[in-house]
C-alpha positions as CSV (number, residue, x, y, z in Angstrom):
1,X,86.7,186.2,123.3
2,X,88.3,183.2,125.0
3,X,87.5,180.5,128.0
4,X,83.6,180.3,127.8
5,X,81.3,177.7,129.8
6,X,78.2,175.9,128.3
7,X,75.4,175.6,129.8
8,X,72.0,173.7,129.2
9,X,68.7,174.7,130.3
10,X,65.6,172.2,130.3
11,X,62.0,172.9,130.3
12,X,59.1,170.8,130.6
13,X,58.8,170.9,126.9
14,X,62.3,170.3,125.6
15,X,65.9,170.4,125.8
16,X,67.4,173.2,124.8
17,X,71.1,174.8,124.0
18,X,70.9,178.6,125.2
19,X,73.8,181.2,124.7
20,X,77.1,180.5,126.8
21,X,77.7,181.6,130.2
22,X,80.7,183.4,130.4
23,X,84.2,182.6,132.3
24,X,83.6,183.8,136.1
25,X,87.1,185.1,135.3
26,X,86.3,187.6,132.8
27,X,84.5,191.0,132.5
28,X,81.5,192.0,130.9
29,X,79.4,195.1,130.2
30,X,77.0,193.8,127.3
31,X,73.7,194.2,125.6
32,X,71.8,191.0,124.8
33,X,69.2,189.9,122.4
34,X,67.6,185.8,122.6
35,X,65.3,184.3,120.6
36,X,62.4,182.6,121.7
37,X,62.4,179.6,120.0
38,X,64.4,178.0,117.3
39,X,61.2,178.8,115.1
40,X,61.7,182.7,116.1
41,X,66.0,182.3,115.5
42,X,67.8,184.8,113.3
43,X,70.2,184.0,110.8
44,X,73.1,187.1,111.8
45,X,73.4,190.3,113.7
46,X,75.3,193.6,112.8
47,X,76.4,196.6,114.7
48,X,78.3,199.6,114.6
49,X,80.6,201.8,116.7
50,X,83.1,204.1,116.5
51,X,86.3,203.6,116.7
52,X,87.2,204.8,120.7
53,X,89.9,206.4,122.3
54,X,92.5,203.5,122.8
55,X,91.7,201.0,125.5
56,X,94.4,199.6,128.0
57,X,95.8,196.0,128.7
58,X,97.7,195.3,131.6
59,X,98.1,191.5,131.6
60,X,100.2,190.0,128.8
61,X,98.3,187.3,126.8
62,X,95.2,189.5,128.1
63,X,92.8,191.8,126.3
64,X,90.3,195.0,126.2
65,X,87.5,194.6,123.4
66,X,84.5,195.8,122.0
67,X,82.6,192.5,120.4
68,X,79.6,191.5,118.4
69,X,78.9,187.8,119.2
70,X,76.4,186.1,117.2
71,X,75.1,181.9,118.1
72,X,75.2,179.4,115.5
73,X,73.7,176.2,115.0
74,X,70.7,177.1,117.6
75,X,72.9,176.3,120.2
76,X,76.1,177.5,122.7
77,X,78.6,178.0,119.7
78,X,79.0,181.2,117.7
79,X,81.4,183.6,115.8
80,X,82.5,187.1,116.8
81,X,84.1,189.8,115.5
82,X,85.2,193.3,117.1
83,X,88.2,195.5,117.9
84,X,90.6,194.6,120.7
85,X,93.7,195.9,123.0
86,X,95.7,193.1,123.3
87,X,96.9,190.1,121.2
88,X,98.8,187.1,121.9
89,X,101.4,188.1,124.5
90,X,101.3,192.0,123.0
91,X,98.9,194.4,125.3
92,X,99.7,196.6,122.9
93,X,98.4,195.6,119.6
94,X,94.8,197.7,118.6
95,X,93.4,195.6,116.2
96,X,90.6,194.4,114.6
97,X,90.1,190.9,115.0
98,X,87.2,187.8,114.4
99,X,87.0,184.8,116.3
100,X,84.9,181.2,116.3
101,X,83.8,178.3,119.0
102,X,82.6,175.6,116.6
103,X,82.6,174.3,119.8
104,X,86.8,174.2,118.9
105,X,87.9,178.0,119.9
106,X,89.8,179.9,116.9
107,X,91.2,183.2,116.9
108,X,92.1,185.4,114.0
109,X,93.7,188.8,113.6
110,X,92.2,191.2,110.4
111,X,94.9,192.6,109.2
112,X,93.2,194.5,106.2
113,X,91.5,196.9,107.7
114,X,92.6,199.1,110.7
115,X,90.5,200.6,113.8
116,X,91.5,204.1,112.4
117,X,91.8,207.4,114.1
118,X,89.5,207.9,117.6
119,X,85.6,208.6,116.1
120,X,86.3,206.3,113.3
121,X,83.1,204.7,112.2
122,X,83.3,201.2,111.4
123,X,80.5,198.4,111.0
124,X,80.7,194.6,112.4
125,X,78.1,192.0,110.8
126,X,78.1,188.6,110.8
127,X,75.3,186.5,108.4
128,X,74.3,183.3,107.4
129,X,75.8,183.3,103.8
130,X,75.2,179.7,102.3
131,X,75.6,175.9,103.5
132,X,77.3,176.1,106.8
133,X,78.9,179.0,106.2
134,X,78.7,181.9,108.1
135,X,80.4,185.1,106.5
136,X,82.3,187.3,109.3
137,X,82.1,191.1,107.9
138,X,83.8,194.5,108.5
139,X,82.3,197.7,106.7
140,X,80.7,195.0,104.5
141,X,84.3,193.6,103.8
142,X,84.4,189.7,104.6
143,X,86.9,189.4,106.8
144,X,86.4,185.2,107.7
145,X,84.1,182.3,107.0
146,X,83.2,179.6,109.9
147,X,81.7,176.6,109.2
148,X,78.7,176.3,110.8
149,X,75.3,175.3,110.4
150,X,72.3,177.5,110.9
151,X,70.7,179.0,113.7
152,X,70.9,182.2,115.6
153,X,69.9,181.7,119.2
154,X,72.0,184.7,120.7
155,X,73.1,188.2,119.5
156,X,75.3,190.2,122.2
157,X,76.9,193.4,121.7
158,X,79.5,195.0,124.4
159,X,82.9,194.6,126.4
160,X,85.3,191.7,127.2
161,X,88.5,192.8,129.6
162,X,90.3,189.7,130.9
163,X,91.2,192.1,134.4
164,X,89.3,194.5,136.2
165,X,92.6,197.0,135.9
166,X,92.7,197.0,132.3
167,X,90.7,200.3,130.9
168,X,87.8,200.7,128.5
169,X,87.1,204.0,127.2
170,X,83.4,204.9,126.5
171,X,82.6,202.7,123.3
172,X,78.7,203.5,121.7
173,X,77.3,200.4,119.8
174,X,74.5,201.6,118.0
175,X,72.3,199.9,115.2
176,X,71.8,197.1,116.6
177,X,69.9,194.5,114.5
178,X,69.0,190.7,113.8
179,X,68.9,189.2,110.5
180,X,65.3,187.6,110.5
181,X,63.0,186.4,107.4
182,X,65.8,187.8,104.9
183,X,65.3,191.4,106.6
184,X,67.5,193.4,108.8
185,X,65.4,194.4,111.9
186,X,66.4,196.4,115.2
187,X,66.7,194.5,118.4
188,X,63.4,195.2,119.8
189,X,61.7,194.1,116.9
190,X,63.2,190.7,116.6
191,X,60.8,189.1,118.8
192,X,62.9,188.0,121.9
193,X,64.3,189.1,125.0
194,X,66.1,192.0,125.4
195,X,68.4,191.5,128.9
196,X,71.6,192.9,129.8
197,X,74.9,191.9,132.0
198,X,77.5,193.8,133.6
199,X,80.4,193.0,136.1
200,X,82.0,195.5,138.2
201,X,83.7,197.8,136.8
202,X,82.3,197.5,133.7
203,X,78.5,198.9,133.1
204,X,76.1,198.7,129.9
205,X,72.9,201.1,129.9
206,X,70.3,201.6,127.0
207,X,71.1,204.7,125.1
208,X,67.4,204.4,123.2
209,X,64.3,202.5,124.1
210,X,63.4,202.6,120.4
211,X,66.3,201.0,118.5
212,X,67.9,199.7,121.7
213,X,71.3,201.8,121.0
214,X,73.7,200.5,124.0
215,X,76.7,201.7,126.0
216,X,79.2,200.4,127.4
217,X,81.9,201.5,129.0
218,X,84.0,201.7,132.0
């Protein structure tokens, strides 16, 4: 959610603005999808988990979240939306929550719709709407709009805990897809690389070869 780096990689071709590398001080258990190219991008992801058993934060102003992160403007910045334990200087609050890094980092808390009792099934997309404007969605709700321009470079799907102590309970995301050519399409069928990242504690396996179903927990 908070404190990422950037990072630029350069080929003998061109520069290019890849996903961010994540703060050394945070925790990770993810699924990620990159496109190729900016001619191969995607214009939004979506995915879908149920609501878990509740998580644990033990470091005030820290967190425990389940997130969908999704690039914009075919480069390092991107929106995210998700369900966290932990907000502001409560590490109690369960809520459902959206973010932005335009590159400026904004935070917002959803206050319409609630996580719901453990097994509660709720859906996370975020989409290229119109002119730099990227539509932030829960259960098809629109929760937020970030002005950005267009481009998906990066889709990832898991875990952020801000300490190694706080606790994640088994979260399933499942769907997983990329908004490509106006169609909806599961991971492995979006055309780029499927990779994932993990930092002790925290794990992330494959649930299904097929749709590329992830896991992640602690």
């Amino acid at each position: 959610m908070r404190a990422f780096l950037l990072v630029l990689l350069t080929s003998a071709f061109s520069l290019l603005l890849v996903a961010p590398v994540h703060a050394a001080s945070h925790y990770y258990g993810e699924g990620e999808l990159t496109a190729a190219s900016t001619a191969t991008n995607y214009l939004g992801g979506y995915s879908q988990w149920l609501t878990p058993a509740k998580y644990t934060t033990t470091d005030s102003g820290g967190f425990t979240e389940e997130t969908i992160w999704v690039g914009t403007q075919n480069s390092s910045t991107w929106a995210e939306t998700g369900l966290t334990m932990g907000w502001s200087t409560s590490t109690t609050d369960w809520t459902m929550y959206w973010a932005e890094f335009t590159p400026t980092y904004n935070e917002y808390k959803v206050t319409t719709i609630s996580p719901g009792a453990t097994g509660t099934n709720h859906r996370y997309q975020i989409q290229y709407d119109s002119y730099k404007k990227w539509g932030v969605y829960i259960d098809y709700t629109k929760v937020g709009t970030s002005t950005q321009s267009a481009g998906t470079m990066f889709i990832y799907n898991g875990s952020e805990v801000t300490k190694s102590a706080n606790t994640l309970t088994a979260t399933y995301p499942s769907y997983m897809q990329c908004l490509k050519a106006g169609t909806w399409t599961y991971w492995k069928s979006c055309g780029g690389s499927l990779t994932s990242t993990a930092n002790t504690p925290y794990k992330w396996k494959w649930l299904d070869t097929t749709y590329k179903f992830g896991e992640s927990y602690e």
